[in-house]
mmCIF file of the N, C-alpha and C atoms, coordinates in Angstrom:
data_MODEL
# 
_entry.id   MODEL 
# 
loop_
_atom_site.group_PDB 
_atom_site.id 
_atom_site.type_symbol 
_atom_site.label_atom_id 
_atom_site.label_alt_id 
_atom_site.label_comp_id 
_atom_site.label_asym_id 
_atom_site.label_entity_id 
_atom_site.label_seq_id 
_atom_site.pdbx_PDB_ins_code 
_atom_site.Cartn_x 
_atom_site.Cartn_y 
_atom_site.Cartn_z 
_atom_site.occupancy 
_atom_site.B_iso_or_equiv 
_atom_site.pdbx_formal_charge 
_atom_site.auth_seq_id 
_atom_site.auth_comp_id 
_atom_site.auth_asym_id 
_atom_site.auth_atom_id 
_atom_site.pdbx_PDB_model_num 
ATOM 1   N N  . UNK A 1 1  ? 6.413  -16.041 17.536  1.00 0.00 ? 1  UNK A N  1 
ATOM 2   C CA . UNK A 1 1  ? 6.944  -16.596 16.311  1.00 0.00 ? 1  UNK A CA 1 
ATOM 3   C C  . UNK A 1 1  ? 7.694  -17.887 16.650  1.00 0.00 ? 1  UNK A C  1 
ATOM 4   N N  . UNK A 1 2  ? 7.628  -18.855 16.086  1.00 0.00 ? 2  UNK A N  1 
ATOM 5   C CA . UNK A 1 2  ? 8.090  -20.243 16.096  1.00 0.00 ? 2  UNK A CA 1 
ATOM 6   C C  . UNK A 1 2  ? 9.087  -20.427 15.045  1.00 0.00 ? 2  UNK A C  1 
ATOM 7   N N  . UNK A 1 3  ? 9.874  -21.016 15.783  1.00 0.00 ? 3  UNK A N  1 
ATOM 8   C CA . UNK A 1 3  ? 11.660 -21.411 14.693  1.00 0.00 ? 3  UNK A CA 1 
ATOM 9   C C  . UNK A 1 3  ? 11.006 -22.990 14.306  1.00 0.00 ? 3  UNK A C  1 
ATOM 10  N N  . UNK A 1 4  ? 11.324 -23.327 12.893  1.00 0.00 ? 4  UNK A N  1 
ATOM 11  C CA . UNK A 1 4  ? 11.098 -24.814 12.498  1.00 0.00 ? 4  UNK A CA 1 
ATOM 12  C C  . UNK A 1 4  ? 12.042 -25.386 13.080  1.00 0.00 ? 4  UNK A C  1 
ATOM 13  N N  . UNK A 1 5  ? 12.097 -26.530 13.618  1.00 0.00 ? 5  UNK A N  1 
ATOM 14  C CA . UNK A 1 5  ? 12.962 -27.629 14.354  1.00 0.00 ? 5  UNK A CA 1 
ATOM 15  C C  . UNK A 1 5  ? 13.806 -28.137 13.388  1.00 0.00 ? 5  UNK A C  1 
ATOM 16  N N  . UNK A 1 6  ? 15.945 -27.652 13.031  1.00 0.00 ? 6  UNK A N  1 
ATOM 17  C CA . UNK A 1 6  ? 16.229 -28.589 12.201  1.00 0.00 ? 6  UNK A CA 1 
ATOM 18  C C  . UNK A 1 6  ? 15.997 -30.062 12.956  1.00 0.00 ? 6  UNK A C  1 
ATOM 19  N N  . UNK A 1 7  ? 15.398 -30.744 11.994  1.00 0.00 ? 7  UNK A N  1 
ATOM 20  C CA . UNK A 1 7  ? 15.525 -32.364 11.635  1.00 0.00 ? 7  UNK A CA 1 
ATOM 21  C C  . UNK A 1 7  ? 16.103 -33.003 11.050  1.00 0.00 ? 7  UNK A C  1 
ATOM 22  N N  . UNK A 1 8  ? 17.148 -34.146 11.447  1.00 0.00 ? 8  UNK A N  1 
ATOM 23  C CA . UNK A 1 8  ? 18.317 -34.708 10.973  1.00 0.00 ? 8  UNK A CA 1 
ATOM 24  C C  . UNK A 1 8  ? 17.811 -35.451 9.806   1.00 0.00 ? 8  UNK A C  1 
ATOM 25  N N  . UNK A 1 9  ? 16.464 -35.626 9.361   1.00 0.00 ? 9  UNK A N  1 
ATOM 26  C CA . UNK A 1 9  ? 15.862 -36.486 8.608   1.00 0.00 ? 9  UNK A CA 1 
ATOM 27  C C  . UNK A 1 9  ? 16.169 -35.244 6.953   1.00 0.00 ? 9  UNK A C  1 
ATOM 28  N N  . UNK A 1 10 ? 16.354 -33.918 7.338   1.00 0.00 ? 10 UNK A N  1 
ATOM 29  C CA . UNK A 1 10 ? 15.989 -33.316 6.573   1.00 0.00 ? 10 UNK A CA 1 
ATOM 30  C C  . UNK A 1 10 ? 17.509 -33.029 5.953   1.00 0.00 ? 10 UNK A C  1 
ATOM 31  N N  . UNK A 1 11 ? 18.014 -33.461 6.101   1.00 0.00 ? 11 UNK A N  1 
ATOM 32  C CA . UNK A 1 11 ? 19.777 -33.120 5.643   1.00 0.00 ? 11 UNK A CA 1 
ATOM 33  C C  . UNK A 1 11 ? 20.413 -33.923 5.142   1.00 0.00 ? 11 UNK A C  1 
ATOM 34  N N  . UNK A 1 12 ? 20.852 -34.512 4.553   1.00 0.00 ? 12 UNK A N  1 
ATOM 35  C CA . UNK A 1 12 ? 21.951 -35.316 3.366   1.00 0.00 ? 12 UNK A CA 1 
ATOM 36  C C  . UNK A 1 12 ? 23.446 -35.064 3.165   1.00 0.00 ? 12 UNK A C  1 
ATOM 37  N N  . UNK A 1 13 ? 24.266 -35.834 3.563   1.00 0.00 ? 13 UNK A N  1 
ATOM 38  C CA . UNK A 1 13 ? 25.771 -36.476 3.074   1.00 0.00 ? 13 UNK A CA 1 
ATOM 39  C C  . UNK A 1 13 ? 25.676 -36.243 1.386   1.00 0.00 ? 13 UNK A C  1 
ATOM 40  N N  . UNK A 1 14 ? 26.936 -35.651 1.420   1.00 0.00 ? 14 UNK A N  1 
ATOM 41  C CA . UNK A 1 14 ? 27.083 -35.323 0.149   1.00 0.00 ? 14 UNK A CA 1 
ATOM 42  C C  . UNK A 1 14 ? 26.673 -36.247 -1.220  1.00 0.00 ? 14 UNK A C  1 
ATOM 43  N N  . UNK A 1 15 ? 26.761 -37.729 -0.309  1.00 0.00 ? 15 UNK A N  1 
ATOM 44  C CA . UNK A 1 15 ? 26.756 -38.760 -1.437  1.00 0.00 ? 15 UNK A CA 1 
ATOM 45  C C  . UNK A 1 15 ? 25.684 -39.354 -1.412  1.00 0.00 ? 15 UNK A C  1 
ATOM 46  N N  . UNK A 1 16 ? 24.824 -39.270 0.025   1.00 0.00 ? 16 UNK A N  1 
ATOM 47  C CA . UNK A 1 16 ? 23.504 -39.342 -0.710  1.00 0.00 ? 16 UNK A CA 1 
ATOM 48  C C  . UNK A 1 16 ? 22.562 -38.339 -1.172  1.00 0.00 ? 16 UNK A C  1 
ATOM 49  N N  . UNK A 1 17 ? 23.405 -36.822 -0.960  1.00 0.00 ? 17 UNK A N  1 
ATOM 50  C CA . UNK A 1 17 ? 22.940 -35.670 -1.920  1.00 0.00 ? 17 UNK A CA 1 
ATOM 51  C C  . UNK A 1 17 ? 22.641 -36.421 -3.465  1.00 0.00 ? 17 UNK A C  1 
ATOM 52  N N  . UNK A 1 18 ? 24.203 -36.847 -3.495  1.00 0.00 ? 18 UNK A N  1 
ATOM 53  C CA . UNK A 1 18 ? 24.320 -36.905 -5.356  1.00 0.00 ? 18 UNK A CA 1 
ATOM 54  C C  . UNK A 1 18 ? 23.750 -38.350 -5.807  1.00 0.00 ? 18 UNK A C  1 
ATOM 55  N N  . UNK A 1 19 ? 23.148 -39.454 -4.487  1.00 0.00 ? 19 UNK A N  1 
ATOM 56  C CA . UNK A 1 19 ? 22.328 -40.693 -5.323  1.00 0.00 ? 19 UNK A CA 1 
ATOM 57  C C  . UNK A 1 19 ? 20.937 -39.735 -5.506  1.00 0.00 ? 19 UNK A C  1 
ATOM 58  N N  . UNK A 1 20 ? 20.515 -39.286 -4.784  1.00 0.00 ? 20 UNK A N  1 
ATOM 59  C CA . UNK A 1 20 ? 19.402 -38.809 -4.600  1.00 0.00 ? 20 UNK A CA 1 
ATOM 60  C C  . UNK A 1 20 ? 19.334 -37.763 -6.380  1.00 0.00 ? 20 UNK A C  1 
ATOM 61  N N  . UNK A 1 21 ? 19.675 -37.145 -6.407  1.00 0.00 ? 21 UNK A N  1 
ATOM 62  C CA . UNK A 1 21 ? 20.163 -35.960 -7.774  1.00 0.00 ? 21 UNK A CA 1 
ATOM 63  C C  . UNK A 1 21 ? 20.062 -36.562 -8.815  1.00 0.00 ? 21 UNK A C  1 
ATOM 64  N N  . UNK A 1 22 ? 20.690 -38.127 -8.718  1.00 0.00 ? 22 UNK A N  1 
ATOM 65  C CA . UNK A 1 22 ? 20.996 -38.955 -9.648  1.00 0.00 ? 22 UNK A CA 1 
ATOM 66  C C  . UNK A 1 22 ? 19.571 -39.435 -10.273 1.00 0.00 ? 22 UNK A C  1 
ATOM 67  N N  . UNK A 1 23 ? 19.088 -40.161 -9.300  1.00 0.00 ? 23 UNK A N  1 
ATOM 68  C CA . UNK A 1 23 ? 17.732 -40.665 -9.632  1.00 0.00 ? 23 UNK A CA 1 
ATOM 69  C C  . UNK A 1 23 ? 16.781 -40.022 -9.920  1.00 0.00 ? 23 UNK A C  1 
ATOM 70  N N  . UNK A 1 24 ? 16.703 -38.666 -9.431  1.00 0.00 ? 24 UNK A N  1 
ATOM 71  C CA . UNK A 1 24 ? 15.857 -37.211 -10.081 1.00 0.00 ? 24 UNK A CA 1 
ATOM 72  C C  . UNK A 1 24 ? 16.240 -37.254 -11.404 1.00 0.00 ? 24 UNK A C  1 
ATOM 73  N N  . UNK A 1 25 ? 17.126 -36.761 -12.156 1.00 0.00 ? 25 UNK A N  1 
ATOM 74  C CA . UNK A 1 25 ? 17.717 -36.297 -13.278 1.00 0.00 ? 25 UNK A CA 1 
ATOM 75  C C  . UNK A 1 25 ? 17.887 -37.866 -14.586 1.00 0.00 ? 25 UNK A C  1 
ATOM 76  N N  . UNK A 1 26 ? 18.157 -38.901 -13.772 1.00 0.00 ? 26 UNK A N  1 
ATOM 77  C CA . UNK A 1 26 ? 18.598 -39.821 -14.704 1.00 0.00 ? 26 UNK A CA 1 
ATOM 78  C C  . UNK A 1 26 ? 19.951 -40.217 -14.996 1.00 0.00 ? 26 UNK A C  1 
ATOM 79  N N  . UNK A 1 27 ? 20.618 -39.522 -14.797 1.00 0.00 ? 27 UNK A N  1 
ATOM 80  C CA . UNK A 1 27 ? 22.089 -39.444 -14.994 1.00 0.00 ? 27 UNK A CA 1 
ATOM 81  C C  . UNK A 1 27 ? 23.126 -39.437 -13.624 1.00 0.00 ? 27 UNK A C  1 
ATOM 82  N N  . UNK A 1 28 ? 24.242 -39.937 -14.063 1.00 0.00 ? 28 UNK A N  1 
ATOM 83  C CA . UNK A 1 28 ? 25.059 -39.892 -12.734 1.00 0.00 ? 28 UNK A CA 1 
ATOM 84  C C  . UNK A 1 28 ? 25.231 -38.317 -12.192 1.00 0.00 ? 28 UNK A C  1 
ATOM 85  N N  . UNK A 1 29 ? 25.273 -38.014 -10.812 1.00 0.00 ? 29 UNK A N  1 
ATOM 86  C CA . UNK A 1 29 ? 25.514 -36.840 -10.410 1.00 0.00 ? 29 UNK A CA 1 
ATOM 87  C C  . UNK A 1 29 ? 26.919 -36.881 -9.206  1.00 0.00 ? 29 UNK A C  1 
ATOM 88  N N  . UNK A 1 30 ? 28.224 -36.749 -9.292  1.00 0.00 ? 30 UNK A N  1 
ATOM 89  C CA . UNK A 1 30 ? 28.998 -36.930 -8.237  1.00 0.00 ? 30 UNK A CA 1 
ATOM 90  C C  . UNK A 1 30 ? 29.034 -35.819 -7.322  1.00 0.00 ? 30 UNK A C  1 
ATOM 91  N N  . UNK A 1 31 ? 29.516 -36.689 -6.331  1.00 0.00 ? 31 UNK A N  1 
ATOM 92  C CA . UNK A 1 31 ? 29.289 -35.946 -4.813  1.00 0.00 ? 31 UNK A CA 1 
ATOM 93  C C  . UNK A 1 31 ? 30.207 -34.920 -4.832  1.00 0.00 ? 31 UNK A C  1 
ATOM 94  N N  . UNK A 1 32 ? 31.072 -34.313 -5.525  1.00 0.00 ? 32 UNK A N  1 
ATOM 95  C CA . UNK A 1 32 ? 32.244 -33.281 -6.059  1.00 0.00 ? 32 UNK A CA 1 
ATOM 96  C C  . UNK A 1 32 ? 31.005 -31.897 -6.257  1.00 0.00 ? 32 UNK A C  1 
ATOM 97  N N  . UNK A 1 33 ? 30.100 -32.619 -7.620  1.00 0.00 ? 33 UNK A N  1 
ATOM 98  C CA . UNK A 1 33 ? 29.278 -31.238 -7.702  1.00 0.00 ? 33 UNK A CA 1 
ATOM 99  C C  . UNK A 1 33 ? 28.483 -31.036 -6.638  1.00 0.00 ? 33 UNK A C  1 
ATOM 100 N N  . UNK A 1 34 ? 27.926 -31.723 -5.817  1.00 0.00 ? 34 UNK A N  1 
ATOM 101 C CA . UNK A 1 34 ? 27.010 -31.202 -4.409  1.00 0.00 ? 34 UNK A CA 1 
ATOM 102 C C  . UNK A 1 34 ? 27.920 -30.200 -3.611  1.00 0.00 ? 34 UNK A C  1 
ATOM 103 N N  . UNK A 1 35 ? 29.176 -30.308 -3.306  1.00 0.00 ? 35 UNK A N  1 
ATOM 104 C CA . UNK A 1 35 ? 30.033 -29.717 -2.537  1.00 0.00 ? 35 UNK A CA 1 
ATOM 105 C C  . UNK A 1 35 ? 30.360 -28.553 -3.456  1.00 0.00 ? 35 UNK A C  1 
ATOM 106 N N  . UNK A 1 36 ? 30.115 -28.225 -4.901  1.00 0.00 ? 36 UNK A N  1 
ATOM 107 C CA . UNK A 1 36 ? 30.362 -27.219 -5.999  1.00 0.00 ? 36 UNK A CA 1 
ATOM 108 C C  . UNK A 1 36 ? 29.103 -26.355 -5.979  1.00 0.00 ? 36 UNK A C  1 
ATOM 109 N N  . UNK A 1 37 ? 27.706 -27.166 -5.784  1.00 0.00 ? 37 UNK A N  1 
ATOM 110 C CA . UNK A 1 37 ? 26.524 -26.385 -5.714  1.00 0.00 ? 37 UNK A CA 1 
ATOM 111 C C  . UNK A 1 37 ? 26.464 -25.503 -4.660  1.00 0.00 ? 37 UNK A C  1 
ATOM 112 N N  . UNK A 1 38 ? 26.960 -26.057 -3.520  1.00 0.00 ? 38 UNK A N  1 
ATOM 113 C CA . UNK A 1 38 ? 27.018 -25.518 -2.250  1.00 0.00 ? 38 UNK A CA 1 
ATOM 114 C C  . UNK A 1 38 ? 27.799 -23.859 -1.744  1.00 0.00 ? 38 UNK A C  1 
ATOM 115 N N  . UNK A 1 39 ? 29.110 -23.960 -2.492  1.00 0.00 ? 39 UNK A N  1 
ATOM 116 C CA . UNK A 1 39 ? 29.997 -22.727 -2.456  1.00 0.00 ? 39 UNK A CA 1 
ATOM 117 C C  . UNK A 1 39 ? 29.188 -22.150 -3.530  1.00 0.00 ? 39 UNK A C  1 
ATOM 118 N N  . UNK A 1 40 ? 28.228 -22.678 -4.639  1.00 0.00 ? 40 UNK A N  1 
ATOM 119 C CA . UNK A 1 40 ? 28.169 -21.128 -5.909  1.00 0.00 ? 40 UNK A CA 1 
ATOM 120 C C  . UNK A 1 40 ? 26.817 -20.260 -5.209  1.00 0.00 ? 40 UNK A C  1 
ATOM 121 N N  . UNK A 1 41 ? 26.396 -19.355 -5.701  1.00 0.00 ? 41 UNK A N  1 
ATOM 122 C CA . UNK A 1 41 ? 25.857 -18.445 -5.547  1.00 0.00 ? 41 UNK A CA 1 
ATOM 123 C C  . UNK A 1 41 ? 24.221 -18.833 -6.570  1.00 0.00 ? 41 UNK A C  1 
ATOM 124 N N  . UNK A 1 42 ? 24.423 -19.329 -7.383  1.00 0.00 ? 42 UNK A N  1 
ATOM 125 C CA . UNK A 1 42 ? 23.372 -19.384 -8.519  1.00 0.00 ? 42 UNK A CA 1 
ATOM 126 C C  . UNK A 1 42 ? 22.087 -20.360 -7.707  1.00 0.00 ? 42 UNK A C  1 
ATOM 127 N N  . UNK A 1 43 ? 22.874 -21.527 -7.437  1.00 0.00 ? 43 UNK A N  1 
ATOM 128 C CA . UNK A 1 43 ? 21.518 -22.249 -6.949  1.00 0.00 ? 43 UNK A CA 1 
ATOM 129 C C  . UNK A 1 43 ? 21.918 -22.797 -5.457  1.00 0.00 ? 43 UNK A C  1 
ATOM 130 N N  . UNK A 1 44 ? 21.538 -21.890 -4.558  1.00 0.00 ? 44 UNK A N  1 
ATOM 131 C CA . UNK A 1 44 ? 22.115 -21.302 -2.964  1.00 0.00 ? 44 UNK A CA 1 
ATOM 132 C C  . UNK A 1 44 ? 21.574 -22.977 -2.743  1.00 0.00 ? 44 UNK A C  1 
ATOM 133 N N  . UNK A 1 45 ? 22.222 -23.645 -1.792  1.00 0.00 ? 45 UNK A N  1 
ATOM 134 C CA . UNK A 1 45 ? 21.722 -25.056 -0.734  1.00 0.00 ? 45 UNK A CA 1 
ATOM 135 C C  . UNK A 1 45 ? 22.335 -24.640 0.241   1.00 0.00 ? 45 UNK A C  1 
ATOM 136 N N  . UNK A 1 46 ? 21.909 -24.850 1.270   1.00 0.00 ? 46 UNK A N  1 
ATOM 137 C CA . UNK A 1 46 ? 21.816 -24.891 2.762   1.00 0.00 ? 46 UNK A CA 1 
ATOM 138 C C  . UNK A 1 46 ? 22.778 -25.699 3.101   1.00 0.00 ? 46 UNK A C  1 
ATOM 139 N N  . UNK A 1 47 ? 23.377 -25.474 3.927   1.00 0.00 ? 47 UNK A N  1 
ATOM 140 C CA . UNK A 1 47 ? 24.865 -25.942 4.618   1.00 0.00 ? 47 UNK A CA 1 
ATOM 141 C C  . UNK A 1 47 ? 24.917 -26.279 5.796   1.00 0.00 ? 47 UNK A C  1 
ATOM 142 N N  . UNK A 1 48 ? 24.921 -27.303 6.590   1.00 0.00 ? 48 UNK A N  1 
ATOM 143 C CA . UNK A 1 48 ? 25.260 -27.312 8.038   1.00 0.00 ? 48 UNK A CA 1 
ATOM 144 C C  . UNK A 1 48 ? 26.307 -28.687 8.125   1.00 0.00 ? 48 UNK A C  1 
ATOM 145 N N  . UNK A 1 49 ? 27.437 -27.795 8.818   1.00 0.00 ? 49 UNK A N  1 
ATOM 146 C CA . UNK A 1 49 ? 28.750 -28.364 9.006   1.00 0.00 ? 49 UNK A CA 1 
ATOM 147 C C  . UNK A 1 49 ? 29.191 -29.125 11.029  1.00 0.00 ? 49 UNK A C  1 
ATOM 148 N N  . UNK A 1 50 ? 29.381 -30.369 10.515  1.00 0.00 ? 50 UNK A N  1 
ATOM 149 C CA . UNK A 1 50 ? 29.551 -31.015 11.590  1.00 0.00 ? 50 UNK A CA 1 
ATOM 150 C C  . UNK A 1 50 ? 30.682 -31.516 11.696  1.00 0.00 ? 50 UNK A C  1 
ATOM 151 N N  . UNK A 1 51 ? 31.557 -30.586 12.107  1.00 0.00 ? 51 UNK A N  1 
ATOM 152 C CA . UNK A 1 51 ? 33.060 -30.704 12.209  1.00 0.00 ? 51 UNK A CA 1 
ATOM 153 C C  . UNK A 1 51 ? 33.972 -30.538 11.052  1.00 0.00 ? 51 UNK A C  1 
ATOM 154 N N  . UNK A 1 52 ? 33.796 -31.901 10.997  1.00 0.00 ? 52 UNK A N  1 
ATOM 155 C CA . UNK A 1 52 ? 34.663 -32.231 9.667   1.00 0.00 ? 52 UNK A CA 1 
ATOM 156 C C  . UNK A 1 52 ? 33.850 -32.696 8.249   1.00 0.00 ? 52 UNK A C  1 
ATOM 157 N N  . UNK A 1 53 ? 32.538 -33.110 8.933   1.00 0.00 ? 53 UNK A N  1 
ATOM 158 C CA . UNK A 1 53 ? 31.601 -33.755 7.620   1.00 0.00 ? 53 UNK A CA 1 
ATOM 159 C C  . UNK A 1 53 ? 30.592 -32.250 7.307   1.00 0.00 ? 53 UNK A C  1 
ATOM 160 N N  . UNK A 1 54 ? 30.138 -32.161 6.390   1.00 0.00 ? 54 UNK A N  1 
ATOM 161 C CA . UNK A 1 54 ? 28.960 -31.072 5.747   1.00 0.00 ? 54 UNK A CA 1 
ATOM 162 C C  . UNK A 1 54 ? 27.678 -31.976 5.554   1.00 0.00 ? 54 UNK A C  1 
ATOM 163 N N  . UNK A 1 55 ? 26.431 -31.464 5.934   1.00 0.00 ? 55 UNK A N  1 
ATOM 164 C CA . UNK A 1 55 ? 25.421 -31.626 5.634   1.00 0.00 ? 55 UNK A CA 1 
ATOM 165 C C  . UNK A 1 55 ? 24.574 -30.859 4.645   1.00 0.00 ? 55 UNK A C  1 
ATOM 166 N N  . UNK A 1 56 ? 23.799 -31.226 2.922   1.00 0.00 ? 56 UNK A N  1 
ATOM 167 C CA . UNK A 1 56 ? 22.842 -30.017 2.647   1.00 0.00 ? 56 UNK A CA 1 
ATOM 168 C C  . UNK A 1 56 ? 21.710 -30.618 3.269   1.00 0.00 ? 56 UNK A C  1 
ATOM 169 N N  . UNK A 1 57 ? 21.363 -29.283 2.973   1.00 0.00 ? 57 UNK A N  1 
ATOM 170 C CA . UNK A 1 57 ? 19.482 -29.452 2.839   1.00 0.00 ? 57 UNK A CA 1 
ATOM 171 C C  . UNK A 1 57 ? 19.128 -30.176 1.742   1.00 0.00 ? 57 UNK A C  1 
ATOM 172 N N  . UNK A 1 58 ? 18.111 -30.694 2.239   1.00 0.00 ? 58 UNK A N  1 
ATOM 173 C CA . UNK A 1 58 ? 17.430 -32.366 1.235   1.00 0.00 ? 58 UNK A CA 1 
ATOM 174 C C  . UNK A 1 58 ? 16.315 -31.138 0.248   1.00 0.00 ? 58 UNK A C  1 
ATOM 175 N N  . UNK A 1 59 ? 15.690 -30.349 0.713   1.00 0.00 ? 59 UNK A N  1 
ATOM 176 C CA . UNK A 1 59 ? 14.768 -29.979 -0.185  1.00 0.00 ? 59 UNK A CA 1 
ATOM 177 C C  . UNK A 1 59 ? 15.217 -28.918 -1.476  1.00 0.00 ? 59 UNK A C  1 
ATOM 178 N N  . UNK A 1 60 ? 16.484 -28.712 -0.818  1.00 0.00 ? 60 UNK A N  1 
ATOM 179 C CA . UNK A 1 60 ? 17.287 -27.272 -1.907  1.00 0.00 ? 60 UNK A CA 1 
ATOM 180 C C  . UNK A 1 60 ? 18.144 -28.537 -2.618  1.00 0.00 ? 60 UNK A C  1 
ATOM 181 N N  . UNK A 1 61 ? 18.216 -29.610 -2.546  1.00 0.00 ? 61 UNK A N  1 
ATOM 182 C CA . UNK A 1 61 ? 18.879 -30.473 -3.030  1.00 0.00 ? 61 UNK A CA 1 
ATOM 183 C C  . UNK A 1 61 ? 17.947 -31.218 -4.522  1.00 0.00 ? 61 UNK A C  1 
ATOM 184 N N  . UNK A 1 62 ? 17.381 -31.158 -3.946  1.00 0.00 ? 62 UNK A N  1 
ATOM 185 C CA . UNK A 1 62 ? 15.848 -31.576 -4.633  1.00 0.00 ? 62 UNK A CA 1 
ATOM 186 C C  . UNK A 1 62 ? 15.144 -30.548 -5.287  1.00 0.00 ? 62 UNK A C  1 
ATOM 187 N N  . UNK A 1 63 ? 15.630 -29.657 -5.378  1.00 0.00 ? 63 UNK A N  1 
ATOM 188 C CA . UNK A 1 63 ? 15.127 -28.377 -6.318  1.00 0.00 ? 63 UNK A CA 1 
ATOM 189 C C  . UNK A 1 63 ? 15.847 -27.764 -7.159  1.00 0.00 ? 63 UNK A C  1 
ATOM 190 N N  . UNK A 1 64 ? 17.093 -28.502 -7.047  1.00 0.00 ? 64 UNK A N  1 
ATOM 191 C CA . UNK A 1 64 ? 18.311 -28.234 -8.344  1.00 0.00 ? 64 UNK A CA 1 
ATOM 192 C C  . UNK A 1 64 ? 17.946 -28.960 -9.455  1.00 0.00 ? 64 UNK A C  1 
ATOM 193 N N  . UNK A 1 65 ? 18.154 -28.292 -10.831 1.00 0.00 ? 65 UNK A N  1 
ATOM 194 C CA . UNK A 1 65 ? 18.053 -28.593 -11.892 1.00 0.00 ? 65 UNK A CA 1 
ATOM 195 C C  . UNK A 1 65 ? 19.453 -28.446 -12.379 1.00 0.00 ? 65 UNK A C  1 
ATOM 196 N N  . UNK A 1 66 ? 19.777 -29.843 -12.821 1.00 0.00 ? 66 UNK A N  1 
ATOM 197 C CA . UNK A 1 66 ? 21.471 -30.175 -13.251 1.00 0.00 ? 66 UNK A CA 1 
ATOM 198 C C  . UNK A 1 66 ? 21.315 -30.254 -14.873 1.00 0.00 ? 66 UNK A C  1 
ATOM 199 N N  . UNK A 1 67 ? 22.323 -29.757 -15.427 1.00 0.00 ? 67 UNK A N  1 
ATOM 200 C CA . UNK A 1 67 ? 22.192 -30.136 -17.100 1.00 0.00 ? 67 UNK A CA 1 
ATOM 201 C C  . UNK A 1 67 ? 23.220 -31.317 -17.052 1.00 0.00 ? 67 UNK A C  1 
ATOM 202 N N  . UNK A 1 68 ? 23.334 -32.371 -17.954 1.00 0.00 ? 68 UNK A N  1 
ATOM 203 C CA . UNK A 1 68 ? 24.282 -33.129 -18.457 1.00 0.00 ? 68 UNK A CA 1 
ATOM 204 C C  . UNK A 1 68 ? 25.478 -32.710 -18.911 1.00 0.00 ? 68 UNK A C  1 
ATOM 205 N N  . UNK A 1 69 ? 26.600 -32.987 -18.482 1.00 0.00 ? 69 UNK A N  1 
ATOM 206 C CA . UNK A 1 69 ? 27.629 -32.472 -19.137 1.00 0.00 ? 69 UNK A CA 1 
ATOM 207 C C  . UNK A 1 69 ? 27.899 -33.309 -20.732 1.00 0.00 ? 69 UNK A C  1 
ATOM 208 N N  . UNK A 1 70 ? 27.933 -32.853 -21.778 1.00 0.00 ? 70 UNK A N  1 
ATOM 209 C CA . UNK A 1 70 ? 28.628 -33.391 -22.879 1.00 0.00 ? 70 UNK A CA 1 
ATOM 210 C C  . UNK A 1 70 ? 29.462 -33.676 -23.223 1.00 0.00 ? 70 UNK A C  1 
ATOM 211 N N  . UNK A 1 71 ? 29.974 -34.836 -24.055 1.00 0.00 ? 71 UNK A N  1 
ATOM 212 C CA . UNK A 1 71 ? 31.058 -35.607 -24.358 1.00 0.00 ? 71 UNK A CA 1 
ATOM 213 C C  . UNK A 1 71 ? 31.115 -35.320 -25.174 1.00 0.00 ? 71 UNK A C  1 
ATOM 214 N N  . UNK A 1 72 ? 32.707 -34.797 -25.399 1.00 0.00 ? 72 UNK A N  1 
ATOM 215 C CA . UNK A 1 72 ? 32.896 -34.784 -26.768 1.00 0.00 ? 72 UNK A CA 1 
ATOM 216 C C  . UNK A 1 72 ? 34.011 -35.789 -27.264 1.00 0.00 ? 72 UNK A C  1 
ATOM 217 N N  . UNK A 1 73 ? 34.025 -35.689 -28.537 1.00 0.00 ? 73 UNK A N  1 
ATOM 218 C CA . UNK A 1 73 ? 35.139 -37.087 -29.494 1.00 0.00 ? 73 UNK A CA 1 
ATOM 219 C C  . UNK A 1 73 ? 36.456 -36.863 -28.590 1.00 0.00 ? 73 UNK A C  1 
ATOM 220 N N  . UNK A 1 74 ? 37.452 -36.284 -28.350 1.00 0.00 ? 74 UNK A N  1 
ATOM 221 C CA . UNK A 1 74 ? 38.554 -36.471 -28.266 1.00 0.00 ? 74 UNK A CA 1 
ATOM 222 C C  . UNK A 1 74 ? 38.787 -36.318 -26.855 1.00 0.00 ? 74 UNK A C  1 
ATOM 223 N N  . UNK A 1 75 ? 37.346 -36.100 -25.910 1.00 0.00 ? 75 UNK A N  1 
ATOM 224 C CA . UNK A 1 75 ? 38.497 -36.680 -24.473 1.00 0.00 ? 75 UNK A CA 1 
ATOM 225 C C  . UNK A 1 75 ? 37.411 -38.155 -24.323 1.00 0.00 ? 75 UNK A C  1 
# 
């Protein structure tokens, strides 16, 4: 049995998690919710932590479906 090779090509900084998200979806996506997707349970992304910085996975990143948050009148 063969382990896939992580590849550094395959992992993303939070902030180019959320340009990347952005340009999928259309809408701004901040690098706050990549680090929010990451701890929930609902739509699991892959985590690899390099010290002090976090890496996701580019393809679980890319397989999230984000809704728009709505504005409303008074904020």
């Amino acid at each position: 049995m063969s382990k896939r090779i992580n590849r550094l090509e395959d992992w993303l900084t939070a902030g180019d998690a959320s340009q990347q998200l952005s340009e999928k979806m259309g809408f701004r996506v901040p690098p706050q919710y990549i680090r929010s997707l990451a701890k929930s349970k609902r739509q699991p992304v892959r985590v690899q932590s390099l010290g002090y910085h976090q890496l996701y996975h580019k393809d679980d990143i890319l397989a999230c479906k984000v809704k728009q948050k709505i504005k409303r009148e008074g904020e």
